[in-house]
C-alpha positions as CSV (number, residue, x, y, z in Angstrom):
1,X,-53.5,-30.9,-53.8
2,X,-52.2,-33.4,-51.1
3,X,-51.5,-31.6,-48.4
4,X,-48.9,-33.6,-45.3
5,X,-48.5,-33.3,-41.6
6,X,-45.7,-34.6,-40.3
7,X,-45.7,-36.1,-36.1
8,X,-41.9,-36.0,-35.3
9,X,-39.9,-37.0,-31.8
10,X,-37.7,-34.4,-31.6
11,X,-34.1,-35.1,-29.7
12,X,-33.1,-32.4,-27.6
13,X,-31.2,-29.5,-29.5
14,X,-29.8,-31.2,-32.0
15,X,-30.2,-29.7,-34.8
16,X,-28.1,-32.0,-37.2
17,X,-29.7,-35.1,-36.0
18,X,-33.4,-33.7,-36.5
19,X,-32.8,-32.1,-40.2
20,X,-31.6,-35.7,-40.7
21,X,-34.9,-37.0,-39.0
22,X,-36.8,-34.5,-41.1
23,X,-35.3,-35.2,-44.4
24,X,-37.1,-39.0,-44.1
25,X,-40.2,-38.2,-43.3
26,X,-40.1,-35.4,-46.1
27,X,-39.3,-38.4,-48.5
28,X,-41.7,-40.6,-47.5
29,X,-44.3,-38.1,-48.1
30,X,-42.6,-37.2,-51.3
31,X,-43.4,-41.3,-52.4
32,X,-46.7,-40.4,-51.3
33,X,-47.2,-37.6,-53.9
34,X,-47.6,-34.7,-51.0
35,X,-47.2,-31.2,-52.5
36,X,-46.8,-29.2,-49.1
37,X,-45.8,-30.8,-45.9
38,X,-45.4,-28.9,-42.4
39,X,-43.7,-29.7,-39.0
40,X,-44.5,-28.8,-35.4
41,X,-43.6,-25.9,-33.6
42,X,-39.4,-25.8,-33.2
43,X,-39.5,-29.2,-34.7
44,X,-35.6,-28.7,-35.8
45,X,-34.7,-28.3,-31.6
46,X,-37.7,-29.7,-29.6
47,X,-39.3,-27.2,-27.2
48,X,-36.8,-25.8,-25.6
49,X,-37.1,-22.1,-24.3
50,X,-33.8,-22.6,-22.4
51,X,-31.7,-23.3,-25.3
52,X,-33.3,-21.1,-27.6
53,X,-31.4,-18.3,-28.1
54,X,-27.9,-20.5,-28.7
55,X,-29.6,-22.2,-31.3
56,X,-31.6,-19.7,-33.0
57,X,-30.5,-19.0,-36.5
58,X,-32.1,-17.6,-39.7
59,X,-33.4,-18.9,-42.7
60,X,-30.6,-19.0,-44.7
61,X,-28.2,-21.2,-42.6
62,X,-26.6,-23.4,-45.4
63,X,-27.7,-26.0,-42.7
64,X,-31.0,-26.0,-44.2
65,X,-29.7,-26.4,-48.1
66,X,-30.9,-29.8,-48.6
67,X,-34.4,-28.9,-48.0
68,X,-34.6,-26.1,-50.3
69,X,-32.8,-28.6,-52.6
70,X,-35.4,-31.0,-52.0
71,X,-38.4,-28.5,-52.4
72,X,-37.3,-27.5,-56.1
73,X,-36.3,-31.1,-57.4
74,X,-39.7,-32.7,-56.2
75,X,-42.5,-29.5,-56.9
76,X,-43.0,-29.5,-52.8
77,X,-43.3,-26.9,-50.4
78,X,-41.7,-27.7,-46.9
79,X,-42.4,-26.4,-43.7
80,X,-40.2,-26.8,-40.4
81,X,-39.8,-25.3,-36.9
82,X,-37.5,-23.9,-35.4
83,X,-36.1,-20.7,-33.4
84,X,-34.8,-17.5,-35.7
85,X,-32.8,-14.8,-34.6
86,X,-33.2,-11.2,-35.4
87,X,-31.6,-7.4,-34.3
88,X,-34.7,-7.6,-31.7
89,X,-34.0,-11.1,-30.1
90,X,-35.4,-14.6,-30.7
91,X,-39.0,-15.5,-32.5
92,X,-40.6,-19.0,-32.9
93,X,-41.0,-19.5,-36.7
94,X,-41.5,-21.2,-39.5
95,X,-39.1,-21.6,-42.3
96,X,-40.9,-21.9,-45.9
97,X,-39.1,-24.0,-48.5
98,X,-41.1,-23.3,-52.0
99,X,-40.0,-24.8,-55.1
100,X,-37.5,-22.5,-57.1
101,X,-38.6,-19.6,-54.5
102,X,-36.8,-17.7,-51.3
103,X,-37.1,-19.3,-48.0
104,X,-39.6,-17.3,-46.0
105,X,-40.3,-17.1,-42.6
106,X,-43.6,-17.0,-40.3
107,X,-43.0,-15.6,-36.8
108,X,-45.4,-16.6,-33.6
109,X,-47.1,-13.3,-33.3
110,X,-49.1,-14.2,-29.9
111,X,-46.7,-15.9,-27.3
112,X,-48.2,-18.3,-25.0
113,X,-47.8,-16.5,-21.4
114,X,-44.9,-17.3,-19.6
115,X,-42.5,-17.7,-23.5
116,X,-42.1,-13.8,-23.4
117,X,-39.2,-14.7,-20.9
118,X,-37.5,-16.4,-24.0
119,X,-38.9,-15.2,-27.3
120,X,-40.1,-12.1,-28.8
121,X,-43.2,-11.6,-30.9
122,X,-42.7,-12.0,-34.6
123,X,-44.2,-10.8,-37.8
124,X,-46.7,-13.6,-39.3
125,X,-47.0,-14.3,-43.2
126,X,-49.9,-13.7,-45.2
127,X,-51.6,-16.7,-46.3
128,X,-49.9,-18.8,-49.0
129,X,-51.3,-19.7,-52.5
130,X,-50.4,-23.7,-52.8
131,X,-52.0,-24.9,-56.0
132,X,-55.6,-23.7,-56.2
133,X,-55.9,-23.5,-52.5
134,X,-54.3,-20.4,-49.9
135,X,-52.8,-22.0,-46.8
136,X,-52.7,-19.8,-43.7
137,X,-50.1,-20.9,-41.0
138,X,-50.4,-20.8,-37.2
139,X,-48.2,-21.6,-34.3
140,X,-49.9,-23.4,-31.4
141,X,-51.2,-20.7,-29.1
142,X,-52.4,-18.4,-32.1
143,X,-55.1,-20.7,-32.5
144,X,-56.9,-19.6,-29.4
145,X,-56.5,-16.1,-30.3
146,X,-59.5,-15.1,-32.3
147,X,-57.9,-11.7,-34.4
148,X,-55.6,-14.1,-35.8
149,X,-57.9,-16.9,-37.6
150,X,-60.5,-13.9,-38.3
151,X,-57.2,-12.4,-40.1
152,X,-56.7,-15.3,-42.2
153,X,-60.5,-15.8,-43.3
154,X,-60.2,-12.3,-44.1
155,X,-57.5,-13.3,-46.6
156,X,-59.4,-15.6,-48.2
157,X,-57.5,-18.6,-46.8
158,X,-59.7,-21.5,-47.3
159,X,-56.7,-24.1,-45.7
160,X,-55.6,-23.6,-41.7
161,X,-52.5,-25.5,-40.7
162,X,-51.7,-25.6,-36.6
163,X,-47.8,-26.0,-36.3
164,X,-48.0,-27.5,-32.3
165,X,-46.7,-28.7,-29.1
166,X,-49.6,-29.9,-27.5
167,X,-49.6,-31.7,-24.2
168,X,-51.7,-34.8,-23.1
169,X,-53.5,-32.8,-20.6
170,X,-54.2,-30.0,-22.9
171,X,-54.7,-31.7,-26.9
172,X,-58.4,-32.7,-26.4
173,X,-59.3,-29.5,-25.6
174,X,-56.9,-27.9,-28.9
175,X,-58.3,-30.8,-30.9
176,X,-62.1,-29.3,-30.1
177,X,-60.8,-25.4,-30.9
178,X,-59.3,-26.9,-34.5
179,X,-62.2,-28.6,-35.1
180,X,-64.5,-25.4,-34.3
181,X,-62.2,-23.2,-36.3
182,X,-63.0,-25.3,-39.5
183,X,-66.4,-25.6,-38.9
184,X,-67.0,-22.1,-38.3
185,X,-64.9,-20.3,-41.3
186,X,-65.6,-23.6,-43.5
187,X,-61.7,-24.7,-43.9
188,X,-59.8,-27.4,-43.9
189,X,-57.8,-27.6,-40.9
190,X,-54.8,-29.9,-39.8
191,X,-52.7,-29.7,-36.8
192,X,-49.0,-31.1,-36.5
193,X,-47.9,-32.0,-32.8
194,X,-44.8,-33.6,-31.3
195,X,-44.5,-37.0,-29.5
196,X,-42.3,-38.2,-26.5
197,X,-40.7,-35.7,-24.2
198,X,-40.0,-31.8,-25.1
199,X,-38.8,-29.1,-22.7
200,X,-40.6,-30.8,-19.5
201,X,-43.8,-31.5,-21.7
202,X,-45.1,-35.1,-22.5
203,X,-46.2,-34.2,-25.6
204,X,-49.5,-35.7,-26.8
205,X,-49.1,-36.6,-30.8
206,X,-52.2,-37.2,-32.4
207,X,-51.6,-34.7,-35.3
208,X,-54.8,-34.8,-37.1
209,X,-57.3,-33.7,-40.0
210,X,-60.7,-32.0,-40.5
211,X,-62.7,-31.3,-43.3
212,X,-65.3,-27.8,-43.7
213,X,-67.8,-28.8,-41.7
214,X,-65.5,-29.9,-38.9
215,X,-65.4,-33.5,-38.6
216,X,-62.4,-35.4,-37.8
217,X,-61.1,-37.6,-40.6
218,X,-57.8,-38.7,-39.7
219,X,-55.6,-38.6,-36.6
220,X,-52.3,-40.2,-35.9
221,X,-51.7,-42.2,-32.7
222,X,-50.1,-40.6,-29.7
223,X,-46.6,-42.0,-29.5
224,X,-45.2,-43.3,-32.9
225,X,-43.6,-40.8,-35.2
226,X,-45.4,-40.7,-38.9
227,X,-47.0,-38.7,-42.0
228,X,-50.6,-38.1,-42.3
229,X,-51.7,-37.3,-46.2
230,X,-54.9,-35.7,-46.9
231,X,-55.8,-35.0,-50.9
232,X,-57.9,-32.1,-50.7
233,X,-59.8,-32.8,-54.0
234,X,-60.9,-36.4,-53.3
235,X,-61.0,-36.0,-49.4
236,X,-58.7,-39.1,-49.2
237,X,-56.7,-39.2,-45.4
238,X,-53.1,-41.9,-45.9
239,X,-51.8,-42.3,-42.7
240,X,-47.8,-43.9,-42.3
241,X,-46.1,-44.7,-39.4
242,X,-42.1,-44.2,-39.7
243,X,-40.0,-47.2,-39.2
């Protein structure tokens, strides 16, 4: 299984103008044989608490077609963030694109203190069987939260994928808690992160990979936008800077 993070500068609410930004990178990792790729956190807006209730939406805005299109004709799961809307108020999701499947979503369960002003806590998905592997999702501050990651061992996922804004002054230390996550419940783990500006934030890039034991094998730089490809059977890490 080839598993792809994507490292994406968002532009500032524009929905339209990020699917379009989203659709290349999903291609280029499509060329690259990747059977699941996943974005950062509200990679389809940028970080923007402010803004997030007018541009929350669901998971079946017809928006979003091409990607499910996308998913069935080339066998690939596609993940993407982005706010969602419900009868309670606003979450920060995912939206899962599975081959010839519904769209699902995974909702930020633990907010990061201070987003409780903007968002509400969601409902998170189970982990998902991918090929012979079962990825579990979580949205940046999750990872610090240790009921959550015990949750997903629990379910026997044996893959951890950090959807992420990280800063510059706080991804070293995020990079380390990744890191000790795989090591300690022997996953895999990858982290996807923005670059250039978001909501205030500079955000940090260097989306990255780790194997079982914990060791870094691959890590994109922290300004350029790219794909990062790890093959989970031969341990292989393709990096690809966008153009």
């Amino acid at each position: 299984m080839k598993i792809c993070i994507a490292q994406t500068e968002p532009i500032k609410g524009d929905i339209l103008k990020n699917i379009e930004n989203h659709k290349k990178l999903i291609m280029l990792s499509v060329k690259k044989g990747a059977d699941l790729i996943v974005f950062s956190e509200l990679s389809l807006t940028g970080y923007e608490p402010e803004l997030a209730q007018k541009l929350a939406t669901t998971k079946d805005d017809q928006r979003f077609n091409e990607f499910q299109e996308i998913s069935d004709v080339h066998k690939i799961t596609i993940v993407i963030g982005l706010p969602t809307k419900n009868d309670q108020g606003t979450c920060i999701s995912l939206i899962l694109f599975q081959p010839n499947k519904p769209r699902m979503t995974y909702s930020k369960a633990y907010l990061h203190p201070g987003e409780e002003k903007y968002f509400i806590t969601g409902e998170n998905l189970a982990p998902i069987p991918i090929g012979n592997h079962k990825v579990a999702f979580a949205i940046c501050y999750e990872t610090s939260i240790t009921e959550h990651i015990e949750k997903a061992f629990n379910n026997k996922a044996d893959v951890y994928v950090a959807s992420v804004l990280n800063t510059v002054s706080g991804v070293d230390k995020d990079i380390h808690r990744i890191s000790e996550i795989a090591k300690k419940y022997t996953m895999l783990a990858l982290m996807s992160n923005l670059v250039g500006e978001s909501g205030g934030y500079d955000c940090a890039g260097k989306s990255s990979v780790w194997n079982k034991e914990g060791k870094l094998i691959g890590q994109l730089d922290d300004t350029n936008q790219g794909i990062i490809v790890f093959d989970t059977a031969t341990h292989q890490v393709m990096k690809v800077k966008d153009e």
